[in-house]
PDBQT receptor file of N, H, CA, C and O in Angstrom, charges set to zero:
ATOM      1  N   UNK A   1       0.841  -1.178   0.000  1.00  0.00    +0.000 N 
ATOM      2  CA  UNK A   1       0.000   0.000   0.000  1.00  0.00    +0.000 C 
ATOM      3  C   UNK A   1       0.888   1.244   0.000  1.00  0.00    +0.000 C 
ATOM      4  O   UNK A   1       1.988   1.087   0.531  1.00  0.00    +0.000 OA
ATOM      5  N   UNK A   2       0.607   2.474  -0.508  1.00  0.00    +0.000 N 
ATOM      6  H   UNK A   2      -0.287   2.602  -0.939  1.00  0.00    +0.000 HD
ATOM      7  CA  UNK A   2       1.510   3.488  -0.913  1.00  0.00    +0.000 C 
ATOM      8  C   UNK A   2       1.499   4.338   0.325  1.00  0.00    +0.000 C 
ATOM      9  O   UNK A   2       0.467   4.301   0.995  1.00  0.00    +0.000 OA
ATOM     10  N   UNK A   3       2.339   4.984   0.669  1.00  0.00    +0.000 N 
ATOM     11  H   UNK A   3       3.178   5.014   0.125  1.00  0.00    +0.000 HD
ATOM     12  CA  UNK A   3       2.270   5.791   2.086  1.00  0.00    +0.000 C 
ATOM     13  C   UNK A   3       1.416   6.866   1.366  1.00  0.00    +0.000 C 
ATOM     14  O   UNK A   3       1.153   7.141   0.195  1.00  0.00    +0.000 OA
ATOM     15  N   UNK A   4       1.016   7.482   2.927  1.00  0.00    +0.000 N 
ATOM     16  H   UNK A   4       1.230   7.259   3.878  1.00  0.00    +0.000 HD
ATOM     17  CA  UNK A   4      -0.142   8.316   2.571  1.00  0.00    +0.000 C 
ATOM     18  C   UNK A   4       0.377   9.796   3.913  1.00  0.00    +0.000 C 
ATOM     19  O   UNK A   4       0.298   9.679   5.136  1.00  0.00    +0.000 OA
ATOM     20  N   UNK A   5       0.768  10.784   3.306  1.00  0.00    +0.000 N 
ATOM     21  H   UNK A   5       0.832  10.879   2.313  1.00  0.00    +0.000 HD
ATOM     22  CA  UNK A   5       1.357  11.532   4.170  1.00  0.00    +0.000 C 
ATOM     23  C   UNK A   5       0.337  12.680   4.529  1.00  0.00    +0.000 C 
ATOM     24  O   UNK A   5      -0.546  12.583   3.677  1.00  0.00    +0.000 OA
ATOM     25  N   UNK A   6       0.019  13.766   5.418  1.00  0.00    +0.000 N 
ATOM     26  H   UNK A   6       0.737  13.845   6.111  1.00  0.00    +0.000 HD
ATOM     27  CA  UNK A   6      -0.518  14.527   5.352  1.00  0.00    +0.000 C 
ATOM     28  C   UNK A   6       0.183  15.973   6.074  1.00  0.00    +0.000 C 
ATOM     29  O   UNK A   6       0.700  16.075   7.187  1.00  0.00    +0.000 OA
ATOM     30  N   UNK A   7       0.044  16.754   5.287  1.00  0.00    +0.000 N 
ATOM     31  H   UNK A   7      -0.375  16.671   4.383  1.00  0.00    +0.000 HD
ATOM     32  CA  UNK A   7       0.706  18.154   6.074  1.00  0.00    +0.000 C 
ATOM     33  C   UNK A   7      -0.476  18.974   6.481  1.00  0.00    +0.000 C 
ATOM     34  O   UNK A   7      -1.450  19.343   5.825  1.00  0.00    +0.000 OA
ATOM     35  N   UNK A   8      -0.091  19.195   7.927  1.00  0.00    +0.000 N 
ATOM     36  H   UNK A   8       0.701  18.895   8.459  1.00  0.00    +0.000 HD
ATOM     37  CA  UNK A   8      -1.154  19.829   8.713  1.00  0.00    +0.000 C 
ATOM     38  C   UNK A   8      -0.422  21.105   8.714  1.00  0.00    +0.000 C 
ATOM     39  O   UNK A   8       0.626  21.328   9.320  1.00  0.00    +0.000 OA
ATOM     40  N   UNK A   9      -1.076  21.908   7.979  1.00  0.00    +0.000 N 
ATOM     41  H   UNK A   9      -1.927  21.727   7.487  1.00  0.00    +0.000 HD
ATOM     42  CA  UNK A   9      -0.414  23.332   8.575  1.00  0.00    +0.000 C 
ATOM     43  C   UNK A   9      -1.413  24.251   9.913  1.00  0.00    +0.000 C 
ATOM     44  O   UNK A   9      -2.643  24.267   9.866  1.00  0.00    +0.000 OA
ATOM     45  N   UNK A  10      -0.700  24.881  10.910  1.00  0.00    +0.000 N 
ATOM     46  H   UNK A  10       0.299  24.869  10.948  1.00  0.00    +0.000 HD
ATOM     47  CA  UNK A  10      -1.265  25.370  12.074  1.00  0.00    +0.000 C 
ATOM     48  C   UNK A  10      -1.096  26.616  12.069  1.00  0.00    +0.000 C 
ATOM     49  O   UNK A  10       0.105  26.885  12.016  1.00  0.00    +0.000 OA
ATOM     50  N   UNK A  11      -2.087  27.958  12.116  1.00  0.00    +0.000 N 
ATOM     51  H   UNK A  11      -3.062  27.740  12.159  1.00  0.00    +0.000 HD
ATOM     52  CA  UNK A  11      -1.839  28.838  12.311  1.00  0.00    +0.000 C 
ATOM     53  C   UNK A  11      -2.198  28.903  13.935  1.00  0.00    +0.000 C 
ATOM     54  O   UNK A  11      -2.553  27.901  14.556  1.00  0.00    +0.000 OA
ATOM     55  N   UNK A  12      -2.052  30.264  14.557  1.00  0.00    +0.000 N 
ATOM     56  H   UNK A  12      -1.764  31.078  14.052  1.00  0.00    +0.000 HD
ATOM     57  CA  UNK A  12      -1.938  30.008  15.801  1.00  0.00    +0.000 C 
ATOM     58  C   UNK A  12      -3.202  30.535  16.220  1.00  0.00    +0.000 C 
ATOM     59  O   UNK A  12      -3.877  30.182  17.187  1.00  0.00    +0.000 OA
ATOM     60  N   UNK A  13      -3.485  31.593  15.213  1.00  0.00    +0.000 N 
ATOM     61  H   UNK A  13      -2.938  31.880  14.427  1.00  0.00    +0.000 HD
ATOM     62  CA  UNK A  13      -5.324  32.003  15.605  1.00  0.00    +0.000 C 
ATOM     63  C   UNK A  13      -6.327  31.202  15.486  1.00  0.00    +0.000 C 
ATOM     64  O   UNK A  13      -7.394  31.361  16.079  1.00  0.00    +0.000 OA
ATOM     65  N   UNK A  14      -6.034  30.142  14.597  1.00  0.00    +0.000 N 
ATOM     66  H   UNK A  14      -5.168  30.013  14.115  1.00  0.00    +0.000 HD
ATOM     67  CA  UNK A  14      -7.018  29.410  14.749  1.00  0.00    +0.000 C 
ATOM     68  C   UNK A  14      -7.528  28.564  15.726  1.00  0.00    +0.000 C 
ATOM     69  O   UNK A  14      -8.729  28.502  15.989  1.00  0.00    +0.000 OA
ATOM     70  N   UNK A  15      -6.341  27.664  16.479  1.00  0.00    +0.000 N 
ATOM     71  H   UNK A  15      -5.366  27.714  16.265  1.00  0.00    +0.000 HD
ATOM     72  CA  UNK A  15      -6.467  26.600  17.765  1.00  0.00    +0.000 C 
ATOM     73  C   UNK A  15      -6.533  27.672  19.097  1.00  0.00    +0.000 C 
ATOM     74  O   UNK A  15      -6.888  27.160  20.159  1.00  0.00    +0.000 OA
ATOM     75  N   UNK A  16      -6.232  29.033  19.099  1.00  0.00    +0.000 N 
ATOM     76  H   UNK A  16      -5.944  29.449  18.237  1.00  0.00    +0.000 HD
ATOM     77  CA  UNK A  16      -6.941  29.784  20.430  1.00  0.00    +0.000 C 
ATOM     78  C   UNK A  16      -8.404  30.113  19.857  1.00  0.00    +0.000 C 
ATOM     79  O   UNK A  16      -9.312  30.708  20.438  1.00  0.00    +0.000 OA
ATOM     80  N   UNK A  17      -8.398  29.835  19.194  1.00  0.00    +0.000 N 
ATOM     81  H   UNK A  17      -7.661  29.352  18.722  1.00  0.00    +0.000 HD
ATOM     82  CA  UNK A  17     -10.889  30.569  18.743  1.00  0.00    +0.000 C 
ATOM     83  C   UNK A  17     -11.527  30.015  19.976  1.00  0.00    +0.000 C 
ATOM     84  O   UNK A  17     -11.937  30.697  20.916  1.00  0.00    +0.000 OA
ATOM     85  N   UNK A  18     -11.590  28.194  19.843  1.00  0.00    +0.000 N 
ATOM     86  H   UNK A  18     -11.258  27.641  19.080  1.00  0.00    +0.000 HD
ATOM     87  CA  UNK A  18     -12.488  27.675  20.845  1.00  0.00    +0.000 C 
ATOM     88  C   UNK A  18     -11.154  26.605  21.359  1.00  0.00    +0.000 C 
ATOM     89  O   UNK A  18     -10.022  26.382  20.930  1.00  0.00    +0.000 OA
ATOM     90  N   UNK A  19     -12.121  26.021  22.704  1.00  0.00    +0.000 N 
ATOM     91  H   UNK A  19     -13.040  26.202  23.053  1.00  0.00    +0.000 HD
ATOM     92  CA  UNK A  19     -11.780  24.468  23.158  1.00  0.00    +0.000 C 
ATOM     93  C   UNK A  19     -11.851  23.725  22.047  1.00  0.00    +0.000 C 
ATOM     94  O   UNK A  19     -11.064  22.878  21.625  1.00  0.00    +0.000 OA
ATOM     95  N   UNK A  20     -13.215  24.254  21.461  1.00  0.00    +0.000 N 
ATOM     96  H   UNK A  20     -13.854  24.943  21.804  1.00  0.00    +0.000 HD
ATOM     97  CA  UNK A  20     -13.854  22.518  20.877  1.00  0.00    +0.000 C 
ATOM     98  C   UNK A  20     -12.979  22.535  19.559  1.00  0.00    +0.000 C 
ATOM     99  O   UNK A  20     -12.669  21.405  19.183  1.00  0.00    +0.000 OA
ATOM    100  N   UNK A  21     -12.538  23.528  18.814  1.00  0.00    +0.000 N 
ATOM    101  H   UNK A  21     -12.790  24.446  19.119  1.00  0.00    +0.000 HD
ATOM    102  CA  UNK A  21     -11.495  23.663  17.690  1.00  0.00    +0.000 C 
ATOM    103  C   UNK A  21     -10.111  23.248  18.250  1.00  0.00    +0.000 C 
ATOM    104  O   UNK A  21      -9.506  22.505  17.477  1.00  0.00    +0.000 OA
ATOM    105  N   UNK A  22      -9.714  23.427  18.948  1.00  0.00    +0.000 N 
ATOM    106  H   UNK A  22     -10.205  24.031  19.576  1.00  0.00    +0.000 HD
ATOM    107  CA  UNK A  22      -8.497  23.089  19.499  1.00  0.00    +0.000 C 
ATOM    108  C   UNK A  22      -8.253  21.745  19.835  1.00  0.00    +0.000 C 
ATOM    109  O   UNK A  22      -7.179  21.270  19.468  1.00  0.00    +0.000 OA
ATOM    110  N   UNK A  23      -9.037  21.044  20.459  1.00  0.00    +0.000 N 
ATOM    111  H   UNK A  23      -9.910  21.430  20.758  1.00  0.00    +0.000 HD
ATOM    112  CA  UNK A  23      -9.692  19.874  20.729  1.00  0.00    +0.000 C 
ATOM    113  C   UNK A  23      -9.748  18.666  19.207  1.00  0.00    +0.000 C 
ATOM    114  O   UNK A  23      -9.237  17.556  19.053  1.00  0.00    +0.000 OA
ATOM    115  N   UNK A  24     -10.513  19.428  18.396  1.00  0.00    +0.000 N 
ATOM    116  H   UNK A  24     -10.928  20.329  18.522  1.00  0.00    +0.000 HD
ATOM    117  CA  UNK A  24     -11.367  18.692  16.894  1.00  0.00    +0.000 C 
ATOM    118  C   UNK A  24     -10.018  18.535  16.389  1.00  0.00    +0.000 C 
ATOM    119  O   UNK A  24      -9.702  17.345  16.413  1.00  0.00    +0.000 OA
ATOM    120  N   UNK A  25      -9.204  19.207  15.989  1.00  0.00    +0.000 N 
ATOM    121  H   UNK A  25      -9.461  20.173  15.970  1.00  0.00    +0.000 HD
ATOM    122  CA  UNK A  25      -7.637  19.180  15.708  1.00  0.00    +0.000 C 
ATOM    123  C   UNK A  25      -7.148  18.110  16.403  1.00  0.00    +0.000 C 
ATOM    124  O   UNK A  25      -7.338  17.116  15.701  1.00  0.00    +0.000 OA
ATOM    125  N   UNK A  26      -6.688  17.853  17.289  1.00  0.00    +0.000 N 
ATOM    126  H   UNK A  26      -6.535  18.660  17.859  1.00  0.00    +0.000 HD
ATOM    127  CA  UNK A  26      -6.348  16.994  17.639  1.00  0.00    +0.000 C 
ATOM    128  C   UNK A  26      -7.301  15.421  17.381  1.00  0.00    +0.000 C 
ATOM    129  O   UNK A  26      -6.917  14.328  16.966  1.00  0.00    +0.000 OA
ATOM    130  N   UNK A  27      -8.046  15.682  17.629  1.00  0.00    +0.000 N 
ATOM    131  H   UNK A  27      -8.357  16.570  17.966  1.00  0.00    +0.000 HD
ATOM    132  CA  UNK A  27      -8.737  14.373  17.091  1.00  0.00    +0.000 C 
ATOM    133  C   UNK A  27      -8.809  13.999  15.676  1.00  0.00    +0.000 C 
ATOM    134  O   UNK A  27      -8.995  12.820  15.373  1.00  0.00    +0.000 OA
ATOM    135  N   UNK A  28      -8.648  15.100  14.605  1.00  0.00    +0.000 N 
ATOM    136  H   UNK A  28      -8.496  16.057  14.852  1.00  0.00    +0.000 HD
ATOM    137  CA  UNK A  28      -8.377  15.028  13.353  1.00  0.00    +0.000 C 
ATOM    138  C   UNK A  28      -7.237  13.880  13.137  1.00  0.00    +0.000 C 
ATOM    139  O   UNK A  28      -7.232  12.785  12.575  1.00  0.00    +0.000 OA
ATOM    140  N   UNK A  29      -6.128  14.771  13.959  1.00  0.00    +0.000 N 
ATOM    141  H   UNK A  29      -6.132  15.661  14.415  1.00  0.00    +0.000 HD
ATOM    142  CA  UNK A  29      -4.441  14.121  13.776  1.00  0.00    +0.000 C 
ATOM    143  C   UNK A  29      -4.488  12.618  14.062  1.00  0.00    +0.000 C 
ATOM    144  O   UNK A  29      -3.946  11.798  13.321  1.00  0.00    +0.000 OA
ATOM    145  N   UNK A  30      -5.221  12.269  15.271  1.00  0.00    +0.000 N 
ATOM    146  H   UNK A  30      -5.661  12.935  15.873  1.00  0.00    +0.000 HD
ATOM    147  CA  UNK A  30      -5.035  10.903  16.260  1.00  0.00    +0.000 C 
ATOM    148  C   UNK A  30      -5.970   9.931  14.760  1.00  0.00    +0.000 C 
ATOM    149  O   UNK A  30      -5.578   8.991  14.068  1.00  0.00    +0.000 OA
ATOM    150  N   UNK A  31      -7.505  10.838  14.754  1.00  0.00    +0.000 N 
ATOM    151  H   UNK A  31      -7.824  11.601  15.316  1.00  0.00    +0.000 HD
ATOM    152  CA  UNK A  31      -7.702   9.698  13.237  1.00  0.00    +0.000 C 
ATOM    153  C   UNK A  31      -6.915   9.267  12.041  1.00  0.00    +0.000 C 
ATOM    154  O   UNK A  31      -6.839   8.157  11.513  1.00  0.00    +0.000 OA
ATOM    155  N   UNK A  32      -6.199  10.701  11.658  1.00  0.00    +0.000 N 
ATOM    156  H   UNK A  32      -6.261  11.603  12.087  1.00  0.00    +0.000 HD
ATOM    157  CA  UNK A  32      -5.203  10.054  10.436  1.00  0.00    +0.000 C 
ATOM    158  C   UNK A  32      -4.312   8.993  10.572  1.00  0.00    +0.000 C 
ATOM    159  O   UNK A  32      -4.071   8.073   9.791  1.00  0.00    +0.000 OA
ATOM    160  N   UNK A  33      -3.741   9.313  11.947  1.00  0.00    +0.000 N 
ATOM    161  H   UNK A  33      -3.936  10.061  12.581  1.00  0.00    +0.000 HD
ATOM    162  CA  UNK A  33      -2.480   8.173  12.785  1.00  0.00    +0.000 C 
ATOM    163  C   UNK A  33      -3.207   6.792  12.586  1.00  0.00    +0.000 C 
ATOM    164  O   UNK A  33      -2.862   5.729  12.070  1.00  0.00    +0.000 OA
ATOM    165  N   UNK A  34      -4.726   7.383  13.404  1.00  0.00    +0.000 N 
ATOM    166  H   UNK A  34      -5.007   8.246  13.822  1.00  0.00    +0.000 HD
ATOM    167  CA  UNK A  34      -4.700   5.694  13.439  1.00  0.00    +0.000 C 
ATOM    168  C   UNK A  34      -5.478   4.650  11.970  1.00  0.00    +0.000 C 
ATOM    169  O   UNK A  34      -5.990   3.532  12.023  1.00  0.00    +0.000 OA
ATOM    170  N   UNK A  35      -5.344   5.276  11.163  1.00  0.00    +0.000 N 
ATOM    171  H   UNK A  35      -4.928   6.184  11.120  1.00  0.00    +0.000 HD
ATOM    172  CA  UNK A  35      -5.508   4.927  10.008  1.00  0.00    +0.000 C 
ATOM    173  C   UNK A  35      -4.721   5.244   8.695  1.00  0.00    +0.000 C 
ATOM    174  O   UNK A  35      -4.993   5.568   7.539  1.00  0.00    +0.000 OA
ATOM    175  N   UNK A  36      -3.679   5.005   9.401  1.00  0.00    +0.000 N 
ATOM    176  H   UNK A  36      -3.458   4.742  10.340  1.00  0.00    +0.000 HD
ATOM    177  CA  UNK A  36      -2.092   4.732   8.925  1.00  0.00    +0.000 C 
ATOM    178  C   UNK A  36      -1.562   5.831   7.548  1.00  0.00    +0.000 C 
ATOM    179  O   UNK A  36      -1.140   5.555   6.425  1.00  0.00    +0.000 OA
ATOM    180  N   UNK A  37      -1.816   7.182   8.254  1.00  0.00    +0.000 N 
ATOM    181  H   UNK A  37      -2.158   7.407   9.166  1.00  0.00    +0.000 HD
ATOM    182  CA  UNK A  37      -1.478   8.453   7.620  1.00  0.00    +0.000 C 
ATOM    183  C   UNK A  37      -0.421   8.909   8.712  1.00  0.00    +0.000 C 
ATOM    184  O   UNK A  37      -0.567   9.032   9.928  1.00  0.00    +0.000 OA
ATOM    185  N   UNK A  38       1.029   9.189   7.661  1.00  0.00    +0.000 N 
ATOM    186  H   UNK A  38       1.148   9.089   6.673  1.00  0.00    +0.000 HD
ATOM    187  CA  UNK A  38       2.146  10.140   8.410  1.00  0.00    +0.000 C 
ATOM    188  C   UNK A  38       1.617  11.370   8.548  1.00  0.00    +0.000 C 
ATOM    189  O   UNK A  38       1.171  11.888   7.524  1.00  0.00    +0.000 OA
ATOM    190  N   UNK A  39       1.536  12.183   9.932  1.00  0.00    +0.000 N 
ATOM    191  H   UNK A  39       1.899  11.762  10.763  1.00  0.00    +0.000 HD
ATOM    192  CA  UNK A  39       0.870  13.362   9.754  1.00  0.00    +0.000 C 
ATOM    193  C   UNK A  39       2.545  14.270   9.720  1.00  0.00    +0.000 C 
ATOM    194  O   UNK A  39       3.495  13.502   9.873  1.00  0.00    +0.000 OA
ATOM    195  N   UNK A  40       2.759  15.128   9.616  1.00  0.00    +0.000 N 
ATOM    196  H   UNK A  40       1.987  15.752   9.492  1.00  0.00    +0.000 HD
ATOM    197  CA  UNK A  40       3.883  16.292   9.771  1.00  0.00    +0.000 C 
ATOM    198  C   UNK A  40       2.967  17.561   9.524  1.00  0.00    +0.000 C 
ATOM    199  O   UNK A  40       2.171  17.839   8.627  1.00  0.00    +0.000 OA
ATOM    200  N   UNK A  41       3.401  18.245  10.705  1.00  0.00    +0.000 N 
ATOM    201  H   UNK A  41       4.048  18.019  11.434  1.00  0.00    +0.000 HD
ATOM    202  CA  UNK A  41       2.861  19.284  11.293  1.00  0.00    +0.000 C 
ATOM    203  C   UNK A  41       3.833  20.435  11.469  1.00  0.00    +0.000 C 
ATOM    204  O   UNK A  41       4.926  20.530  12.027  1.00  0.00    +0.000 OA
ATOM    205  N   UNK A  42       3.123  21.206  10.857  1.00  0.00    +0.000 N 
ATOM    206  H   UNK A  42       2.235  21.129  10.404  1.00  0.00    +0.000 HD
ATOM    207  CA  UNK A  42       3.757  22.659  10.533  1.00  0.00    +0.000 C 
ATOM    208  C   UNK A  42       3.049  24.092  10.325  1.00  0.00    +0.000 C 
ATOM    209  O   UNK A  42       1.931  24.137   9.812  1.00  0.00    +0.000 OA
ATOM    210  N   UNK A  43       3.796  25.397  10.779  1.00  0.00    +0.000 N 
ATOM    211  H   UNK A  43       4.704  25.361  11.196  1.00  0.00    +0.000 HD
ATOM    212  CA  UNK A  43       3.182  26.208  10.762  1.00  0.00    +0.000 C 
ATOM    213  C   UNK A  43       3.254  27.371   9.414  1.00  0.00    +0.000 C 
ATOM    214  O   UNK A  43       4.329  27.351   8.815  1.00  0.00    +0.000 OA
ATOM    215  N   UNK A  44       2.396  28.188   8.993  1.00  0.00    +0.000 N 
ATOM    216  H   UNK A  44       1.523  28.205   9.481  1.00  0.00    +0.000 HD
ATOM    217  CA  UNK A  44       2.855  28.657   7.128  1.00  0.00    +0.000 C 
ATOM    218  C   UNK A  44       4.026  29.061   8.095  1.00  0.00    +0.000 C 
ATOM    219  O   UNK A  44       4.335  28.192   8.911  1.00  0.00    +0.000 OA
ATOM    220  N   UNK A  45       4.594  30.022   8.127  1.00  0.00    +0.000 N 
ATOM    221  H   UNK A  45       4.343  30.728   7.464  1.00  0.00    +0.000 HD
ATOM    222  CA  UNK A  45       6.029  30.865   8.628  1.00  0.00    +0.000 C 
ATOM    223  C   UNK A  45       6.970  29.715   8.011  1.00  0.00    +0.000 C 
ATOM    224  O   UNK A  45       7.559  29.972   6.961  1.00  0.00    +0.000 OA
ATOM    225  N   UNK A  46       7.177  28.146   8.767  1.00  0.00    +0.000 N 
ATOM    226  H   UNK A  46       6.698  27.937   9.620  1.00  0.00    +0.000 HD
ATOM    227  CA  UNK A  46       7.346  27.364   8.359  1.00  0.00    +0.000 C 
ATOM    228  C   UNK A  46       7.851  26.769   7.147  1.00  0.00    +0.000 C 
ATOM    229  O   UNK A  46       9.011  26.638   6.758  1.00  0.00    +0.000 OA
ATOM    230  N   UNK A  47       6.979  26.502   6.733  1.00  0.00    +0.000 N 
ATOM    231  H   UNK A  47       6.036  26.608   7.049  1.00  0.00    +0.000 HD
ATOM    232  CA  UNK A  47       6.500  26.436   5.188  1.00  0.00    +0.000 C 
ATOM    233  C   UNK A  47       7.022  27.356   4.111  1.00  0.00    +0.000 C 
ATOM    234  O   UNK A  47       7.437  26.981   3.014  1.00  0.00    +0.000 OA
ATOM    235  N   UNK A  48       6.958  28.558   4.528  1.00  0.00    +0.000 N 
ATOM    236  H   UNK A  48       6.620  28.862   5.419  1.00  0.00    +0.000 HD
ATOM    237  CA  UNK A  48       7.650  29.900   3.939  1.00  0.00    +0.000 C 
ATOM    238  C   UNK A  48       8.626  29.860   3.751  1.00  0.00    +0.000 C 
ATOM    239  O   UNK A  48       9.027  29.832   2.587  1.00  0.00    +0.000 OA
ATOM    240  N   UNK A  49       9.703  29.831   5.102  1.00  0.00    +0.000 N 
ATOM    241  H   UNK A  49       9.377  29.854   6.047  1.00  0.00    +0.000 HD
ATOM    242  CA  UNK A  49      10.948  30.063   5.153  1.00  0.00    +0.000 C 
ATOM    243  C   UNK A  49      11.782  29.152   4.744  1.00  0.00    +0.000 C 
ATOM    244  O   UNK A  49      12.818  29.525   4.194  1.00  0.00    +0.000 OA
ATOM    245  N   UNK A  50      11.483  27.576   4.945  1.00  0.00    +0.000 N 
ATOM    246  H   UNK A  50      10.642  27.273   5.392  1.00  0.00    +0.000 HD
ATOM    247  CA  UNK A  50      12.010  26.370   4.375  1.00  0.00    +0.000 C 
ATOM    248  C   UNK A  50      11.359  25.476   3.285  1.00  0.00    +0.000 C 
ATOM    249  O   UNK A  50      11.353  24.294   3.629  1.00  0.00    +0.000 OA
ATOM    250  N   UNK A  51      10.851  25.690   2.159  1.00  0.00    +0.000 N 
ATOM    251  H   UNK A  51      10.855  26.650   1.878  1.00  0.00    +0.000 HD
ATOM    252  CA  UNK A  51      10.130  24.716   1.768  1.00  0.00    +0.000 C 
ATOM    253  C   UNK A  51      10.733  23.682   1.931  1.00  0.00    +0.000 C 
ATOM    254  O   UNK A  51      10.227  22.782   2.601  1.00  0.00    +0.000 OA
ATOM    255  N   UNK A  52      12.518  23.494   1.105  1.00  0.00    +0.000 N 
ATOM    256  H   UNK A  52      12.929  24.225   0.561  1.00  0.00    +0.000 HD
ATOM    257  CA  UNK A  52      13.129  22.634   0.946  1.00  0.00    +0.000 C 
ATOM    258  C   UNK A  52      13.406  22.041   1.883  1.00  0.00    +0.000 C 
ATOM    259  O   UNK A  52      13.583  20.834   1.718  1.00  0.00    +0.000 OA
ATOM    260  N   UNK A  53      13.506  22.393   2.743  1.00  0.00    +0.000 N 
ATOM    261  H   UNK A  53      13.362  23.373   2.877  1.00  0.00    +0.000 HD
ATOM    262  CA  UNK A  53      13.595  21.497   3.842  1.00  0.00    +0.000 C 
ATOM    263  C   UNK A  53      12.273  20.747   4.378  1.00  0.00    +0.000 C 
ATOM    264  O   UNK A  53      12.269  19.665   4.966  1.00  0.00    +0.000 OA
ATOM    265  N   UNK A  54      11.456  21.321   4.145  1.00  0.00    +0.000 N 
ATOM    266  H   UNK A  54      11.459  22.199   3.667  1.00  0.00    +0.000 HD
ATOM    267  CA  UNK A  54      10.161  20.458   4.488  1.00  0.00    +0.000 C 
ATOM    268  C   UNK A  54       9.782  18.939   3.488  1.00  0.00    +0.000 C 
ATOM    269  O   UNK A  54       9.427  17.767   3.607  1.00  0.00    +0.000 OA
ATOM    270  N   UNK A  55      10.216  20.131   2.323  1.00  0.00    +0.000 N 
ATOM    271  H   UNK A  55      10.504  21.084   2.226  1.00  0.00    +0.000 HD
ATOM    272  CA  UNK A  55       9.930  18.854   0.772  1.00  0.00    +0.000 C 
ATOM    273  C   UNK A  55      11.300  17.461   1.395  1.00  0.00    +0.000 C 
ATOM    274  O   UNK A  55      11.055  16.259   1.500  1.00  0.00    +0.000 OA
ATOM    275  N   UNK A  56      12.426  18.026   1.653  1.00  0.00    +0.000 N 
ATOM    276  H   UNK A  56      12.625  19.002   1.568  1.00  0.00    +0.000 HD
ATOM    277  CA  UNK A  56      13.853  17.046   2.253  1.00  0.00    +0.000 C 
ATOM    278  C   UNK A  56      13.071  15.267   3.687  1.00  0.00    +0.000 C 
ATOM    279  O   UNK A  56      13.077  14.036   3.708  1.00  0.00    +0.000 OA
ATOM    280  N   UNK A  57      12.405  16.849   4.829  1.00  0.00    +0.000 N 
ATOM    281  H   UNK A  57      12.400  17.849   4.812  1.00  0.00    +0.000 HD
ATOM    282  CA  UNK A  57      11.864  15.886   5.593  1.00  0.00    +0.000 C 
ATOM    283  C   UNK A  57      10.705  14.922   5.138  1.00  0.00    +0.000 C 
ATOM    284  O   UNK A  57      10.629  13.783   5.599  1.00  0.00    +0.000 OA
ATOM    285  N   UNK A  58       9.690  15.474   4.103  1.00  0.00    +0.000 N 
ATOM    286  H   UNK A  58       9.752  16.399   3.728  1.00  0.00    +0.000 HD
ATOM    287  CA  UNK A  58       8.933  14.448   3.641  1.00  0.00    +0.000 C 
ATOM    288  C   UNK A  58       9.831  13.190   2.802  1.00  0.00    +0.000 C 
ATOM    289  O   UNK A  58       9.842  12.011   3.156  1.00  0.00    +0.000 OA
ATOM    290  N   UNK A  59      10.511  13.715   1.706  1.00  0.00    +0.000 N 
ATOM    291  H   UNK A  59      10.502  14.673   1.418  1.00  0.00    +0.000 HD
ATOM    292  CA  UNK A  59      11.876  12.652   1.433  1.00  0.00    +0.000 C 
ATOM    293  C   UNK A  59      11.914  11.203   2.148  1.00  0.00    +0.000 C 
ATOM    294  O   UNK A  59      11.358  10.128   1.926  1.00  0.00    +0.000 OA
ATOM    295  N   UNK A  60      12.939  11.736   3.222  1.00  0.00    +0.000 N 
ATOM    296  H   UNK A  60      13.391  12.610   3.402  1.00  0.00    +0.000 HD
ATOM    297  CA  UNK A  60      12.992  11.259   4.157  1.00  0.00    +0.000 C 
ATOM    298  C   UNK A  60      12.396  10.452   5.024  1.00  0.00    +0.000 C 
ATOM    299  O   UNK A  60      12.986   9.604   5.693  1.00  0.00    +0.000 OA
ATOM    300  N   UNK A  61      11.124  10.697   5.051  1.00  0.00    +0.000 N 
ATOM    301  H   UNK A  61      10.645  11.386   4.508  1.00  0.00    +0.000 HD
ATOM    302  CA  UNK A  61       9.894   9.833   5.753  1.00  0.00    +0.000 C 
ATOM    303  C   UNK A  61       9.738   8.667   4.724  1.00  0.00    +0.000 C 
ATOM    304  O   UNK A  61       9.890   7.496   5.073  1.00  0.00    +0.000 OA
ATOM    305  N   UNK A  62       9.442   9.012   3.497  1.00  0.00    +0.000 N 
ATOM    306  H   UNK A  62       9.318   9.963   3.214  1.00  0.00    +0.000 HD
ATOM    307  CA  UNK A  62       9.206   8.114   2.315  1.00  0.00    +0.000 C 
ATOM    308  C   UNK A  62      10.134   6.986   2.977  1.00  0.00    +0.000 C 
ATOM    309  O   UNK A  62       9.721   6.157   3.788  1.00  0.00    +0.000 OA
ATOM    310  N   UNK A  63      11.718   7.102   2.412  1.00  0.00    +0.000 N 
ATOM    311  H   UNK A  63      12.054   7.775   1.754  1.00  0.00    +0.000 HD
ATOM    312  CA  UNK A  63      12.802   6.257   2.466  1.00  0.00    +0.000 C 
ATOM    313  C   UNK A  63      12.726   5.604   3.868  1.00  0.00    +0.000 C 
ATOM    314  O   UNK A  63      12.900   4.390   3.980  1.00  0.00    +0.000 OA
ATOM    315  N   UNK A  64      12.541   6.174   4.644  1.00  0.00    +0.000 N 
ATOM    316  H   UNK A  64      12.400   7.160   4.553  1.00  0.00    +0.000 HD
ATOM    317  CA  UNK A  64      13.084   5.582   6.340  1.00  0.00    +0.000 C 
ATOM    318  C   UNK A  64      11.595   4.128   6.089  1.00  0.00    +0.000 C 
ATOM    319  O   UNK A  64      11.785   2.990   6.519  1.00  0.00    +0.000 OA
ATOM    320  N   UNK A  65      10.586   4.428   5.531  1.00  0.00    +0.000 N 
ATOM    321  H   UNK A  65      10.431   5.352   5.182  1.00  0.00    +0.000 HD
ATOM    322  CA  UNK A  65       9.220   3.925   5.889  1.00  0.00    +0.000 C 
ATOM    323  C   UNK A  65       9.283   2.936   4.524  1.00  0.00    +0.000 C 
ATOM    324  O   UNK A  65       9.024   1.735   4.601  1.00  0.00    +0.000 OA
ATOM    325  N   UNK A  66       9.670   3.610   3.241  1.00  0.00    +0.000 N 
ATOM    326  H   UNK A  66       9.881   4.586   3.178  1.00  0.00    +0.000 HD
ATOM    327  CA  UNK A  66       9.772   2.621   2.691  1.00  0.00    +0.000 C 
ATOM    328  C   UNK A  66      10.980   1.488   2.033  1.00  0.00    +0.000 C 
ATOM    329  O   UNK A  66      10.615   0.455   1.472  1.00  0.00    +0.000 OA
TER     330      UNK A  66
């Protein structure tokens, strides 16, 4: 079966709005896990400043996993 990766990007206004958003997020992540999705979690700033290095660590996940 082909890995199945997912990039969660997090801004920070969003997980202070509510509990129950802050909360739903996390239960998002724990479902992908447990239905055998690599999550990698990141914020845009992130994303911005390194793509290549992000595109490197997904790489990386591939090879180590496959």
């Amino acid at each position: 079966m082909p890995e199945r990766i997912a990039l969660e990007v997090h801004g920070f206004h969003v997980h202070t709005r509510t509990r129950y958003t802050y909360q739903r997020g996390l239960e998002r992540v724990n479902d992908l896990q447990r239905d055998g999705w690599i999550v990698l979690q990141h914020t845009p700033q992130q994303l911005l400043a390194r793509p290549w290095g992000i595109a490197r660590m997904i790489e990386d996940v591939l090879r180590t996993r496959g």
